[in-house]
ZADO-1210 file (C-alpha; in nm, 4 decimals, padded with zeros to 6 digits):
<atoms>
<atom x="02.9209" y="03.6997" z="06.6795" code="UNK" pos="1"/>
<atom x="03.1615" y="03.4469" z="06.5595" code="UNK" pos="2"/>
<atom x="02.9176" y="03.1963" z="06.6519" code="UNK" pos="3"/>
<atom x="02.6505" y="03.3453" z="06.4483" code="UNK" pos="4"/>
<atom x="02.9015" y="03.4275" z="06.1475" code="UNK" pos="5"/>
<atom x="03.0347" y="03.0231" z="06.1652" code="UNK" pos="6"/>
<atom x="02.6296" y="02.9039" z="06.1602" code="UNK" pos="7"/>
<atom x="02.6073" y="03.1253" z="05.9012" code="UNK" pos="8"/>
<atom x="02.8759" y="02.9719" z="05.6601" code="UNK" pos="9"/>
<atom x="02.7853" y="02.6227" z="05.7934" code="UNK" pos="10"/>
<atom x="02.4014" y="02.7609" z="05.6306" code="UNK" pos="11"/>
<atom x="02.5367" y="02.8659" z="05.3183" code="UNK" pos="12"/>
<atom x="02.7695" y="02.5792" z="05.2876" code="UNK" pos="13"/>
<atom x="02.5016" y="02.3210" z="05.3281" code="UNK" pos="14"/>
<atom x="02.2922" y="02.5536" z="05.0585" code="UNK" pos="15"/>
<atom x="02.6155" y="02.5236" z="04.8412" code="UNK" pos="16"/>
<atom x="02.6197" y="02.1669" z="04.8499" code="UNK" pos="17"/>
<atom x="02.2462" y="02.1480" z="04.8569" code="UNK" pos="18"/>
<atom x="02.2487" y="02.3292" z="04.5475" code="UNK" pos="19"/>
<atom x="02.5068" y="02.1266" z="04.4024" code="UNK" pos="20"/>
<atom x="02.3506" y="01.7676" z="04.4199" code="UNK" pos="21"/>
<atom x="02.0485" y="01.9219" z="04.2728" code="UNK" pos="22"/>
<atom x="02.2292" y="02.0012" z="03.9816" code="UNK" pos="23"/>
<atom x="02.3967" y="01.6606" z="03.9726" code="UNK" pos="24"/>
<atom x="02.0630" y="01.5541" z="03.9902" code="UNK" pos="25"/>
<atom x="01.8990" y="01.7342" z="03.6851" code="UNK" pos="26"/>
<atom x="02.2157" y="01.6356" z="03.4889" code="UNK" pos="27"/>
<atom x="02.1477" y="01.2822" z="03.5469" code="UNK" pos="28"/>
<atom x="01.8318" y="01.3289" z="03.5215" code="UNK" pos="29"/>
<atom x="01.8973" y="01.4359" z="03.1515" code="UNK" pos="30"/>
<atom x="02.1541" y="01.1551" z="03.0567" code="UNK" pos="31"/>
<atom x="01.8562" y="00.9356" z="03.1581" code="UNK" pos="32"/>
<atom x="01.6052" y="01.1230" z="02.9747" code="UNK" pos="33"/>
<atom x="01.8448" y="01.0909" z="02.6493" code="UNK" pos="34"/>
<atom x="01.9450" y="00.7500" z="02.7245" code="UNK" pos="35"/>
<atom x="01.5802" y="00.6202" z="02.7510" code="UNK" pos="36"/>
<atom x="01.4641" y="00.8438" z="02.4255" code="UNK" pos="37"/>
<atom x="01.7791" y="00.6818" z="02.2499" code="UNK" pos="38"/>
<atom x="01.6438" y="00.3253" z="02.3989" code="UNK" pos="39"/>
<atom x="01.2867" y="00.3827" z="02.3060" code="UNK" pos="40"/>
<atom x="01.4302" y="00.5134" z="01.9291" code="UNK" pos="41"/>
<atom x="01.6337" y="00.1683" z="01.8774" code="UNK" pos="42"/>
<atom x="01.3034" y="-00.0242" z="02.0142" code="UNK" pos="43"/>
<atom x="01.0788" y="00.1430" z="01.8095" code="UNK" pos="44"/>
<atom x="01.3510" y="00.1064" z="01.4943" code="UNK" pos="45"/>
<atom x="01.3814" y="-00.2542" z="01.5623" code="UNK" pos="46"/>
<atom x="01.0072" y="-00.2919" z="01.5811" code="UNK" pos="47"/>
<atom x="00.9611" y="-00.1250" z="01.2436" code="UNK" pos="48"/>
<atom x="01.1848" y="-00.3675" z="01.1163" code="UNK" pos="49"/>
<atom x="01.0319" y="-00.6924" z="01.2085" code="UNK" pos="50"/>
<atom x="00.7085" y="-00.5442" z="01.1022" code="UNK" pos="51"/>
<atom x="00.8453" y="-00.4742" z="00.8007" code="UNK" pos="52"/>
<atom x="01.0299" y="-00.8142" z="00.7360" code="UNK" pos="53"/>
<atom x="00.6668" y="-00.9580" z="00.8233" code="UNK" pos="54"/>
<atom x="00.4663" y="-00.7759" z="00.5582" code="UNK" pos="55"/>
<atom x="00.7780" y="-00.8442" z="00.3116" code="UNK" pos="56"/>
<atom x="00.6833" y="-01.1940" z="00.3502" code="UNK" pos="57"/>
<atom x="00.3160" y="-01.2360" z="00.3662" code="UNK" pos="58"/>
<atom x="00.3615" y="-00.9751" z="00.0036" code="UNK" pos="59"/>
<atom x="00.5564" y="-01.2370" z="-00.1254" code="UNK" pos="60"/>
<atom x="00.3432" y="-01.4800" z="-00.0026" code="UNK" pos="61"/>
<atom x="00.0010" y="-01.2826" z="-00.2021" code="UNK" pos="62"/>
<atom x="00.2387" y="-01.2318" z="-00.4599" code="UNK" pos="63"/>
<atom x="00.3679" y="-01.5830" z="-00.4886" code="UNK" pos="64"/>
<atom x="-00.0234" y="-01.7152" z="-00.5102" code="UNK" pos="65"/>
<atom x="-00.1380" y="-01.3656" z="-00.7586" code="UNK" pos="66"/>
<atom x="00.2117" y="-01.5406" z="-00.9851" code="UNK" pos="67"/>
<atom x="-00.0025" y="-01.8317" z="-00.9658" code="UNK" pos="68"/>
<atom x="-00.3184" y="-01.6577" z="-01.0320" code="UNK" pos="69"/>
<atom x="-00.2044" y="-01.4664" z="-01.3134" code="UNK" pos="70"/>
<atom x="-00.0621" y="-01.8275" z="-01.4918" code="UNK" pos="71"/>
<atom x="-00.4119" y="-01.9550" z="-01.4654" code="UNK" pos="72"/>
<atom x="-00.5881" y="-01.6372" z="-01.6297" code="UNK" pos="73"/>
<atom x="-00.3384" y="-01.6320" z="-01.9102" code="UNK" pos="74"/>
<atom x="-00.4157" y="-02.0031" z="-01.9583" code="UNK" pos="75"/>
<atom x="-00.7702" y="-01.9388" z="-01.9336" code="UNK" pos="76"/>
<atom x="-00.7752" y="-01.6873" z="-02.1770" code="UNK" pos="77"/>
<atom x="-00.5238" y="-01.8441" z="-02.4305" code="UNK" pos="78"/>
<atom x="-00.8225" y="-02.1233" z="-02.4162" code="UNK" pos="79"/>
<atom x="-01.0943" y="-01.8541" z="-02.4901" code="UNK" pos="80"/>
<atom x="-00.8922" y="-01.7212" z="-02.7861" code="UNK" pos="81"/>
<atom x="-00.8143" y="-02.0780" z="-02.9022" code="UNK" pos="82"/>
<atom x="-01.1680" y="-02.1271" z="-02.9314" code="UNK" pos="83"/>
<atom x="-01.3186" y="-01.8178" z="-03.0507" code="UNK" pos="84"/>
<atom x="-01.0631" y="-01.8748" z="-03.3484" code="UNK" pos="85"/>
<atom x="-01.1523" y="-02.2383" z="-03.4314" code="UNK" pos="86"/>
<atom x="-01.5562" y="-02.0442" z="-03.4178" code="UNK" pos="87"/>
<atom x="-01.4348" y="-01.7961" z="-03.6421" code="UNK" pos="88"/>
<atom x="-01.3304" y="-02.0591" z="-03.8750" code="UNK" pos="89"/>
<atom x="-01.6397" y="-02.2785" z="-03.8661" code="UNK" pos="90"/>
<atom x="-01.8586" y="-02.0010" z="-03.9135" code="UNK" pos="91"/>
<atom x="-01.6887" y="-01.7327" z="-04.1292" code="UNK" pos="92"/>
<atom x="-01.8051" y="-01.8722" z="-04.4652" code="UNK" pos="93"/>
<atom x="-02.1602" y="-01.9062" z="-04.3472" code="UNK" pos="94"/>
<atom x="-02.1369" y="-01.5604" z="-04.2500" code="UNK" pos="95"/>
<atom x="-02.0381" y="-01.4058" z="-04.5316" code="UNK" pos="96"/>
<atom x="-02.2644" y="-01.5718" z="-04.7555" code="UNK" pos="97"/>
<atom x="-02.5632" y="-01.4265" z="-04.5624" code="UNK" pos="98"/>
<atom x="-02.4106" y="-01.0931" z="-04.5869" code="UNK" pos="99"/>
<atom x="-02.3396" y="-01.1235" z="-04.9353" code="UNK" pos="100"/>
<atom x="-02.7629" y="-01.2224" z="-05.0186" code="UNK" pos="101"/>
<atom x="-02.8457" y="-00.9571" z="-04.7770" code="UNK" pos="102"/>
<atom x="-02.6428" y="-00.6790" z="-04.9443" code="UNK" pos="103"/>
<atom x="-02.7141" y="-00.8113" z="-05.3301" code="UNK" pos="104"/>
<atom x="-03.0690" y="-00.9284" z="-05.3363" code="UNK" pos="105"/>
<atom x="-03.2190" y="-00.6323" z="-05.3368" code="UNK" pos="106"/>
<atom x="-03.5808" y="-00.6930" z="-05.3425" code="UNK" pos="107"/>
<atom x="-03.7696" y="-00.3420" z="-05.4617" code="UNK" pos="108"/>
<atom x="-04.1083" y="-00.2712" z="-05.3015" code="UNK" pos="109"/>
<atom x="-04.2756" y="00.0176" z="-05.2411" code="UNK" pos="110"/>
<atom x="-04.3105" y="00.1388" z="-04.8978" code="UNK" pos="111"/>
<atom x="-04.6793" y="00.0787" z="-04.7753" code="UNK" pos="112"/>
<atom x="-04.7069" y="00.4780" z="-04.6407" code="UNK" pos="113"/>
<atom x="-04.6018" y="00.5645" z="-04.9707" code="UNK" pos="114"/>
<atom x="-04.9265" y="00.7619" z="-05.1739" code="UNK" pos="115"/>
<atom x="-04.8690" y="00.8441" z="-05.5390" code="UNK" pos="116"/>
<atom x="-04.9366" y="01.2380" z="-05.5875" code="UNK" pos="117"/>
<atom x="-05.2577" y="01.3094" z="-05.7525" code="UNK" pos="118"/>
</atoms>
């Protein structure tokens, strides 16, 4: 009986210390999960950052060439103002005579539809 009693604790203290490296197992098991999740998050953060820093400079880049862009539509239409002035100018007085003969030589004529009443 004392054989089968020591078997017996030798059984339950292999279980014991089976049981114990299996939970020093999932434990490390979770520091590695959280280490790698912590790894992945500074990859990913330092990803999002030289992503970032990219489009920051091909923005400025666009931006740089729109700065450029914008210049040469304000100078283009500083040109078109320029000249639709001097037109005004050259053509005002012209104008206004016109309007002037159209609105005060009235010519009176009687309508051709028009039938005196009888």
């Amino acid at each position: 009986m004392t054989s089968q009693s020591q078997g017996i604790q030798q059984l339950l203290q292999a279980e014991k210390r089976a049981k114990d490296k299996l939970e020093e197992a999932k434990k490390r098991k979770g520091k590695r999960l959280k280490q790698a999740k912590e790894e992945a998050t500074a990859e990913i953060d330092h990803y999002r950052l030289q992503r970032e820093k990219e489009f920051r400079n091909k923005e400025t880049n666009v931006m740089g060439s729109q700065g450029n862009l914008s210049a040469k539509i304000e100078e283009q239409t500083t040109e078109a103002i320029r000249n639709l002035t001097s037109s005004y100018h050259r053509n005002m007085e012209n104008m206004m005579k016109k309007l002037l003969s159209t609105i005060c030589d009235i010519r009176p004529e009687i309508h051709p539809n028009f039938r005196p009443a009888v």
